[in-house]
C-alpha positions as CSV (number, residue, x, y, z in Angstrom):
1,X,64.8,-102.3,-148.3
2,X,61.7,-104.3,-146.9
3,X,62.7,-104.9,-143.0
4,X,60.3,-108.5,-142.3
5,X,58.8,-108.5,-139.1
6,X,59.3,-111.3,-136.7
7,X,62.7,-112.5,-138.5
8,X,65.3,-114.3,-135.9
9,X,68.3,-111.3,-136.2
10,X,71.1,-112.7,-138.4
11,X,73.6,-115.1,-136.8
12,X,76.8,-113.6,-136.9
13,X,77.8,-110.0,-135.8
14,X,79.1,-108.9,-139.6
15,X,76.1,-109.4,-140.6
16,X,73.7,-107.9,-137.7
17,X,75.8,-104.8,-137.9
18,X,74.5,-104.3,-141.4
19,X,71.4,-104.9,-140.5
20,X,71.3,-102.1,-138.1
21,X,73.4,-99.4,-140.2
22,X,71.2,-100.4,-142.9
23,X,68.1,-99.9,-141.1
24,X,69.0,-96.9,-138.8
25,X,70.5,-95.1,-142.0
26,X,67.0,-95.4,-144.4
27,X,65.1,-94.3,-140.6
28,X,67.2,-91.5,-140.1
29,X,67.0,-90.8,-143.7
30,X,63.0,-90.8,-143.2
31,X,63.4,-89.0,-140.0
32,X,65.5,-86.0,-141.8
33,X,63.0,-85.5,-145.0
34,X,59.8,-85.5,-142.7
35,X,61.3,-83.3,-140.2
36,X,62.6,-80.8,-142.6
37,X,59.0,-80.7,-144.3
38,X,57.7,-80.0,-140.7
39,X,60.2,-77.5,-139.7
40,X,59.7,-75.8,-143.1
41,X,55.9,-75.4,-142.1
42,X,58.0,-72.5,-139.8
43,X,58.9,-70.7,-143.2
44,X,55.6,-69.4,-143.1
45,X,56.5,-67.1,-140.0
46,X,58.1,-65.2,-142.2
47,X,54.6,-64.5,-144.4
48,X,52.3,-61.2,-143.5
49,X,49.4,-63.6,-143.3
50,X,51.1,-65.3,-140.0
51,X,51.6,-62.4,-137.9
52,X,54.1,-63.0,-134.5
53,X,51.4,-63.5,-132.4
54,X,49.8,-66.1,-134.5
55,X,52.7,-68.0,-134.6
56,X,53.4,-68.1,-130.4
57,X,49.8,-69.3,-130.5
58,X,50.4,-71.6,-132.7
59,X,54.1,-72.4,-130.7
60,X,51.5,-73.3,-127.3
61,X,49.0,-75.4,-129.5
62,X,52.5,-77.3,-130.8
63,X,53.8,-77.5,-127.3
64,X,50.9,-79.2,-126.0
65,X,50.8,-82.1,-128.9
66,X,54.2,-81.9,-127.8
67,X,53.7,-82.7,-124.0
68,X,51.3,-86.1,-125.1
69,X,53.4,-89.0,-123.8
70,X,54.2,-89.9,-127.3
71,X,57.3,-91.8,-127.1
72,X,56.7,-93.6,-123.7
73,X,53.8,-94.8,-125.7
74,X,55.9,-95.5,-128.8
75,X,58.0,-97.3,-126.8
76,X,55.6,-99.9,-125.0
77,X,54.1,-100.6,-127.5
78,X,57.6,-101.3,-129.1
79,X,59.1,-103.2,-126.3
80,X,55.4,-105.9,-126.0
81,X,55.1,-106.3,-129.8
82,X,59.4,-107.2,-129.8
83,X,58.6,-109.2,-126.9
84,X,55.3,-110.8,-127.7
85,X,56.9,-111.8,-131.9
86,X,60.1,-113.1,-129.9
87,X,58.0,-115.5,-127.8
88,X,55.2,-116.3,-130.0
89,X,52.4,-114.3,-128.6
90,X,50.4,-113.0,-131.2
91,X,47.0,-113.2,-130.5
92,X,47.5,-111.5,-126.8
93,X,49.7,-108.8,-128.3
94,X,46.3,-108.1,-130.6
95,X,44.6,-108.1,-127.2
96,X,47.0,-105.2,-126.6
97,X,46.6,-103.3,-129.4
98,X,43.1,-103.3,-129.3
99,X,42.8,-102.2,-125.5
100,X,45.0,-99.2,-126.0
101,X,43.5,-98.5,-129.5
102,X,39.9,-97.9,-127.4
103,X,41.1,-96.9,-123.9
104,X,43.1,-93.9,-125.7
105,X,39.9,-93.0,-127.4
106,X,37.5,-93.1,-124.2
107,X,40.3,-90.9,-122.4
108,X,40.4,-88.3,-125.6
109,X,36.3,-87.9,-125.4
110,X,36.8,-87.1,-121.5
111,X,39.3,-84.5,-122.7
112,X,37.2,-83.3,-125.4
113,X,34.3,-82.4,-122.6
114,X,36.8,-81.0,-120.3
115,X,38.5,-78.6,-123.0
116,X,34.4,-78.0,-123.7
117,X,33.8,-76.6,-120.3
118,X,36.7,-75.0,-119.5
119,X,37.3,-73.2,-123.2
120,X,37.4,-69.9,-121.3
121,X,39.8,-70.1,-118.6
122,X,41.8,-71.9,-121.3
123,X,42.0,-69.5,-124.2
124,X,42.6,-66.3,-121.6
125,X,45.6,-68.2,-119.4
126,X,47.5,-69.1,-123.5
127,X,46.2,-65.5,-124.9
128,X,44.0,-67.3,-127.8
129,X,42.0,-65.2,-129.8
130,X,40.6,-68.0,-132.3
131,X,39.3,-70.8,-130.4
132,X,39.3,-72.4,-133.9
133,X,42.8,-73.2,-133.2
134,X,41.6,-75.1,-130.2
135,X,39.7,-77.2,-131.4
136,X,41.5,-77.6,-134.3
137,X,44.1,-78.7,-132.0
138,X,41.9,-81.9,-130.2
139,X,41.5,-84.4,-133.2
140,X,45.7,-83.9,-133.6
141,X,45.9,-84.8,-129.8
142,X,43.9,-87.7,-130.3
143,X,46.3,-88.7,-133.9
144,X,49.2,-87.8,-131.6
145,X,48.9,-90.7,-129.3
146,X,47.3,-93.1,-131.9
147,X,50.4,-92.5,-134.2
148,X,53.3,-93.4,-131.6
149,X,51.2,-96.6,-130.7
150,X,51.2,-97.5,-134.7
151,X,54.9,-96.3,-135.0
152,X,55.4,-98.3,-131.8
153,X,54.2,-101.8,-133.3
154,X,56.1,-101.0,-136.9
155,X,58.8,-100.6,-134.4
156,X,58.7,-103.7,-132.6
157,X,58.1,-105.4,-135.8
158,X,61.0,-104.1,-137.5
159,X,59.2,-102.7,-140.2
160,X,61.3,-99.7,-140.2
161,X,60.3,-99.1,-144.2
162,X,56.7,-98.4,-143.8
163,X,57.7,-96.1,-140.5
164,X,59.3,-94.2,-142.8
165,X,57.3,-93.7,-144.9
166,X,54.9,-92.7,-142.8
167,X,57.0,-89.9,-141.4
168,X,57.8,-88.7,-144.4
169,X,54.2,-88.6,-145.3
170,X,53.2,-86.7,-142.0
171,X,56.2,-83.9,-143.0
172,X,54.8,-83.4,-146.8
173,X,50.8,-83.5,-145.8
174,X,52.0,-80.7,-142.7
175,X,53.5,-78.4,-145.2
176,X,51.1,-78.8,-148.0
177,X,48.1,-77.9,-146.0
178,X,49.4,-75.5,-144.1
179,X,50.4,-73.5,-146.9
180,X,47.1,-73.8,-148.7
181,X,45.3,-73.2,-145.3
182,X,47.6,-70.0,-144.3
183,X,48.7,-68.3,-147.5
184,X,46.0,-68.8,-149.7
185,X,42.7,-69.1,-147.1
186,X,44.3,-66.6,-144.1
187,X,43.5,-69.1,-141.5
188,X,46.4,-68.0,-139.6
189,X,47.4,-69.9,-136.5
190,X,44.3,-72.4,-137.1
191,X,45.6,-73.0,-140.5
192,X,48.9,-74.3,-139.1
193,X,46.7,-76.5,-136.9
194,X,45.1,-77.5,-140.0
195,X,48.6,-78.8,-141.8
196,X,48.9,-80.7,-138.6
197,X,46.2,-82.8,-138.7
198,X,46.4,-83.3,-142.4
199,X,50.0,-84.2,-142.5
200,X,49.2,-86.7,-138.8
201,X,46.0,-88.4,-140.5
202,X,47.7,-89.3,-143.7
203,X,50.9,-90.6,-141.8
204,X,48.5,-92.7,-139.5
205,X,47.0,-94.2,-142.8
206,X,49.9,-95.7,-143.5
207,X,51.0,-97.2,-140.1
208,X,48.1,-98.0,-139.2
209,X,47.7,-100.5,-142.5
210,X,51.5,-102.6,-142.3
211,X,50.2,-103.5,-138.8
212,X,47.0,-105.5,-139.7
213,X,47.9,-108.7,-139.4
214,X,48.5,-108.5,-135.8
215,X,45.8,-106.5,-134.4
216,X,43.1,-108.5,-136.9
217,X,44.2,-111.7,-135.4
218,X,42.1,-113.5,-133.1
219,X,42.4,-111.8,-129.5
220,X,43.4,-113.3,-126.0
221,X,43.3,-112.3,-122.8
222,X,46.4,-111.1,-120.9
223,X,47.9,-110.6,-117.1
224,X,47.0,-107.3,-117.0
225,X,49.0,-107.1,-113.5
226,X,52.0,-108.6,-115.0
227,X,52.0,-106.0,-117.8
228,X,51.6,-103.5,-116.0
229,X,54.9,-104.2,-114.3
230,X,56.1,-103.6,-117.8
231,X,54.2,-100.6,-118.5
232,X,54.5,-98.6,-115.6
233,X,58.1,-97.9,-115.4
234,X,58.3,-97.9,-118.9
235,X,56.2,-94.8,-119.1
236,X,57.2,-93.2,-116.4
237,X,61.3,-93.3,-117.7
238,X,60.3,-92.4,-121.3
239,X,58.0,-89.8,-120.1
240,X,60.5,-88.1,-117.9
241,X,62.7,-87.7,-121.4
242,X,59.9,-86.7,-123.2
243,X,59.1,-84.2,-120.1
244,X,63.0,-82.4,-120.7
245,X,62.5,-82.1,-124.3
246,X,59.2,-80.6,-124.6
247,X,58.1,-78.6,-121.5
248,X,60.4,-75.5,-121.3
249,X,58.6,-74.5,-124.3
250,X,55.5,-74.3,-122.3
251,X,56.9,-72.7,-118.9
252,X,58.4,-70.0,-121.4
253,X,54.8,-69.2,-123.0
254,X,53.5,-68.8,-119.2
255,X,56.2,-66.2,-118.3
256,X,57.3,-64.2,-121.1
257,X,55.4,-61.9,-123.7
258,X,54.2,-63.6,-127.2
259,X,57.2,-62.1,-129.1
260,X,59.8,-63.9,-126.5
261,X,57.7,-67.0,-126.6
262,X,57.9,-66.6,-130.9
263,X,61.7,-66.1,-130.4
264,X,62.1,-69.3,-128.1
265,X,59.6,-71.4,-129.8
266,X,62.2,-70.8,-133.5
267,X,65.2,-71.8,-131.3
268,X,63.7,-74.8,-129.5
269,X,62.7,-75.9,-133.2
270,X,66.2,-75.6,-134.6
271,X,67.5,-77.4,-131.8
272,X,65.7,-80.2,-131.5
273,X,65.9,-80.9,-134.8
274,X,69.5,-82.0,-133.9
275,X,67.5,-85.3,-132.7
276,X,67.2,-86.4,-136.0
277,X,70.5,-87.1,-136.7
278,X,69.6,-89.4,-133.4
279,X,67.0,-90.3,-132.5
280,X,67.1,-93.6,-135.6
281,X,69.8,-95.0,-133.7
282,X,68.3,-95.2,-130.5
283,X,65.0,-96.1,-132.7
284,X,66.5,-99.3,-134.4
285,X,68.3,-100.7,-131.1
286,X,65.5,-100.8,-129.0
287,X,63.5,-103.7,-130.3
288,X,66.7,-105.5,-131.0
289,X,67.8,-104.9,-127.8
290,X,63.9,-106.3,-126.7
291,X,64.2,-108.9,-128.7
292,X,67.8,-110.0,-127.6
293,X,66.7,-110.0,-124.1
294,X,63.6,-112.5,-124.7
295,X,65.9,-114.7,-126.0
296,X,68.7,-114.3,-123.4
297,X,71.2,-113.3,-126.5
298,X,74.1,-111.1,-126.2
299,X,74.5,-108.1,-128.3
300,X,76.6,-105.2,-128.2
301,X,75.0,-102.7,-129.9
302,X,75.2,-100.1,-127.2
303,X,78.9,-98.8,-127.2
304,X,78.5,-98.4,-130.9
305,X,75.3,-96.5,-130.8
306,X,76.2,-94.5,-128.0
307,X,79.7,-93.0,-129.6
308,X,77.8,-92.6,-132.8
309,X,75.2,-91.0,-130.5
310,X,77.6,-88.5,-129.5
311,X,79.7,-87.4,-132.7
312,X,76.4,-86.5,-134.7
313,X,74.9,-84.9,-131.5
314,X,77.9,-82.8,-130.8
315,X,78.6,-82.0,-134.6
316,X,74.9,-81.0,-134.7
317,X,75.6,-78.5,-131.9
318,X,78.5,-77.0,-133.4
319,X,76.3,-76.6,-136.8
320,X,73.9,-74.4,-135.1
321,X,76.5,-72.7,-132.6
322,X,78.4,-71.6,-135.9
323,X,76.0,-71.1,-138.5
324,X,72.8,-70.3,-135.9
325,X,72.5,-66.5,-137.3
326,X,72.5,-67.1,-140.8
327,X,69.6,-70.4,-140.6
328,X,67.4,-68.5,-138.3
329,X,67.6,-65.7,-140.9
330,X,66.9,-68.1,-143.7
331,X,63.5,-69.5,-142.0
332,X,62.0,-66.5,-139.9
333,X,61.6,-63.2,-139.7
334,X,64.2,-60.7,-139.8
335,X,63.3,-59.5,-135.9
336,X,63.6,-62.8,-134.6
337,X,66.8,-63.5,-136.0
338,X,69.2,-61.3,-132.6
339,X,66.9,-62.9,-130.1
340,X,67.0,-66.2,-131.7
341,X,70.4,-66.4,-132.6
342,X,71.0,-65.5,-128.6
343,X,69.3,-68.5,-127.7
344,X,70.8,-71.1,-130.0
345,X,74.3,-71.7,-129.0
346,X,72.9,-72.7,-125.6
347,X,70.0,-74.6,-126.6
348,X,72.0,-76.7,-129.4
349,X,74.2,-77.7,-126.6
350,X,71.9,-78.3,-124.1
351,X,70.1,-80.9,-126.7
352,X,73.4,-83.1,-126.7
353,X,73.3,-84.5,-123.0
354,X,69.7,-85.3,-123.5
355,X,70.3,-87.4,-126.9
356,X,73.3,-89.4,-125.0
357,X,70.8,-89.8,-121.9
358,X,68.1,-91.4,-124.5
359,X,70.8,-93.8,-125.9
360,X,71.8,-95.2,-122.3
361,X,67.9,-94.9,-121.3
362,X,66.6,-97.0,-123.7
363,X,69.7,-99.5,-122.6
364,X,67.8,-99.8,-119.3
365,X,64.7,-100.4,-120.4
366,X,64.8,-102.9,-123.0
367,X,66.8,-104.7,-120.3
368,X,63.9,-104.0,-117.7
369,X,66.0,-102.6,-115.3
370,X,63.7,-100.7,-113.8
371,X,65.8,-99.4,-110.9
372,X,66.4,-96.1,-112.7
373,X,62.8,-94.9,-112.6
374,X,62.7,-93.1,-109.1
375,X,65.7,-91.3,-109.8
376,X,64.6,-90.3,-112.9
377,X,61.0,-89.4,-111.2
378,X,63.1,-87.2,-108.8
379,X,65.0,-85.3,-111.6
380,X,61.6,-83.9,-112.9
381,X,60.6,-82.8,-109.2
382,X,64.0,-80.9,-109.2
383,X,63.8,-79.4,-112.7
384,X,60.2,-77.9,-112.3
385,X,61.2,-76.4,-108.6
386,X,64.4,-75.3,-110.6
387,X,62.7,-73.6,-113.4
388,X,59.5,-72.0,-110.7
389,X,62.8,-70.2,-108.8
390,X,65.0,-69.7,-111.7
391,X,63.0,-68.2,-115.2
392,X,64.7,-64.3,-115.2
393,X,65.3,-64.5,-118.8
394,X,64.8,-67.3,-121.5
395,X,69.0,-68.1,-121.2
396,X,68.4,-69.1,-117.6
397,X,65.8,-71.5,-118.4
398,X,68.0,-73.1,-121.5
399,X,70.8,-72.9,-118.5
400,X,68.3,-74.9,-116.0
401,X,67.6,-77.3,-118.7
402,X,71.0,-78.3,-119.5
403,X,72.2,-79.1,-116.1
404,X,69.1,-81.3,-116.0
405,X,70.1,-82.9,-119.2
406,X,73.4,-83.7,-118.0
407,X,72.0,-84.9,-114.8
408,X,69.8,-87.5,-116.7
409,X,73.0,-88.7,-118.4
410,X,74.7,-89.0,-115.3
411,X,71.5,-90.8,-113.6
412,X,71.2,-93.5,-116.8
413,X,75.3,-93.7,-117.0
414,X,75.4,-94.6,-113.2
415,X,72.7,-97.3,-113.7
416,X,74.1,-98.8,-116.9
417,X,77.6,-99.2,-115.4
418,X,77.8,-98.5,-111.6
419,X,74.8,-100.4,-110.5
420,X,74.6,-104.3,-110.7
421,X,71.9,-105.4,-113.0
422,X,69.8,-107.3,-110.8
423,X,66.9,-106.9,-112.5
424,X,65.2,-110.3,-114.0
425,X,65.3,-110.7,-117.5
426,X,61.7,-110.4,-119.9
427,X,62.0,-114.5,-120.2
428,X,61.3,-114.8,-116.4
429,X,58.3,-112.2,-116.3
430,X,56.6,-111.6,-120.2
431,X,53.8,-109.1,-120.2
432,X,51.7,-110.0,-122.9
């Protein structure tokens, strides 16, 4: 099952099919168990000693680790360590590692000591009563952008074993803690904060170690100017993805009461974790794709990902659509479970645009074809003036969402098949 990282992907197609399917089936095995571990930390909604305004506290604290740039993070750091074991650039890819390993920790101290003197404004504007939660919730910011940069570089490697591993271990460690920490010590919404880092600081243990040999090697200097060509648009395009998954969730907590905010926060969960079914395949192109593009190989990986994309997104959505009532009774509360089940059918669907978009996204920007970026900058602008004009009830805000989805796919379809790739290849420009 052991992927090697750095191996020249297998000569003929047969076989590099395999490969994938192999690989993307034990990821999205990975990404299934760990997820259901996390999303059965939500079971405990349903326990006296996590009453409904606990919970939406705890929803706002999740929304935020949420919001980190995780994946456009994830994904740099996947697309230079692909790029940088393609060409034979080990030592500056340590360089790389080691820069964002520090620089993320110097920015997470400046947010410590503003969180430190603005604690006040903060916990009145989210209606926190424990500021225990809040700063519970600053050491699992900092592991939630060290993680995606470790996950990143198993990614870019390959390694997709020990990246599984890892998430499996970050589901179990949530869940155990939590439990211990809620049930049995009555910590509440800080004892689901508490899961959280347990479950993030064992999975980091176990990314961080596969990935040893590259950022122990010797370091060397890089074009910082060059990589930041790289870098730029790849975190803006990932980040605007990131921004549609995760940010309704917060713009609901700022206009509704805490038991709306519960309700949404049950739904979102359920439908997003429609993106596990997805989210490996996207996962396990990418660096191929990176890698492929390095060495100016063809591979057609995208019309197969993209229809599988769509038949486990779309049969995810029907899932929930059909059986949304009887799942959101199984995992919260019996008063959540009208309100809930209102919001499911739409937000199940709304999730399936936005897995195709990722597919066709991640296309683009393996390729470094960068041309997408402003359009994609634009959607955001539109979707936050939409939502600022549009927020009457929580269905209009799944509503606003969806069209933005579909909008994204429509964006990244346009610029994988309507506009001329132009855009030179990573052999003419490396970053690292």
């Amino acid at each position: 099952m052991r992927d090697q990282p750095a191996q020249t992907p297998p000569a003929n197609t047969a076989a590099h099919r395999a490969s994938f399917f192999r690989q993307s089936g034990w990821l999205m095995f990975a990404t299934i168990a760990g997820g259901l571990f996390m999303t059965a930390m939500h079971f405990l909604s349903k326990a006296r000693a996590l009453p409904e305004a606990e919970y939406a506290q705890f929803g706002v604290f999740l929304a935020v680790t949420m919001f980190i740039p995780s994946m456009p993070l994830q994904m740099v750091l996947a697309q230079q360590t692909a790029r940088a074991l393609a060409l034979g650039r080990g030592q500056e890819l340590s360089g790389l590692i080691r820069a964002a390993w520090l620089g993320t920790f110097l920015l997470w101290l400046a947010a410590v000591a503003g969180v430190w003197f603005f604690q006040g404004p903060i916990l009145a504007q989210w209606k926190i009563t424990n500021p225990a939660a809040l700063w519970l919730t600053m050491p699992v910011l900092l592991f939630t952008v060290w993680l995606p940069m470790f996950y990143g570089v198993l990614q870019g490697q390959q390694n997709f074993l020990w990246m599984g591993w890892s998430m499996i271990s970050n589901g179990v460690g949530r869940l155990t803690v939590a439990a211990f920490a809620v049930l049995a010590l009555q910590y509440r919404a800080p004892g689901m904060m508490m899961g959280m880092l347990g479950g993030m600081a064992a999975a980091l243990v176990i990314a961080i170690w596969p990935t040893r040999a590259l950022w122990l090697a010797p370091p060397r200097s890089f074009d910082w100017r060059r990589l930041l060509r790289q870098v730029i648009p790849l975190m803006l395009g990932f980040g605007v993805y990131q921004f549609l998954l995760t940010a309704d969730t917060m713009f609901v907590k700022a206009w509704f009461d805490e038991e709306t905010s519960a309700f949404y926060v049950s739904a979102g969960t359920l439908a997003r974790a429609s993106m596990w079914l997805v989210g490996p395949l996207a996962a396990v192109m990418f660096p191929k794709l990176v890698h492929a593009s390095a060495r100016a190989e063809k591979t057609n990986l995208l019309g197969v990902v993209l229809a599988g994309t769509a038949i486990l997104a779309g049969g995810g959505a029907l899932g929930l659509w059909l059986l949304g009532p009887w799942v959101v009774r199984f995992m919260f509360k019996p008063s959540y479970v009208a309100a809930a089940a209102t919001l499911l059918p739409w937000y199940a669907w709304a999730v399936v645009p936005l897995a195709m978009a990722n597919v066709l996204l991640n296309h683009l920007l393996a390729h470094s074809r960068f041309k997408v970026v402003p359009a994609l900058c634009a959607l955001v602008v539109v979707y936050v003036a939409a939502l600022t004009q549009f927020h009457d009830s929580p269905v209009t805000i799944i509503k606003t969402l969806t069209v933005c989805n579909t909008l994204l796919l429509l964006i990244c379809a346009w610029y994988t098949w309507g506009v001329k790739a132009t855009e030179p290849e990573a052999t003419s420009r490396p970053a690292a």
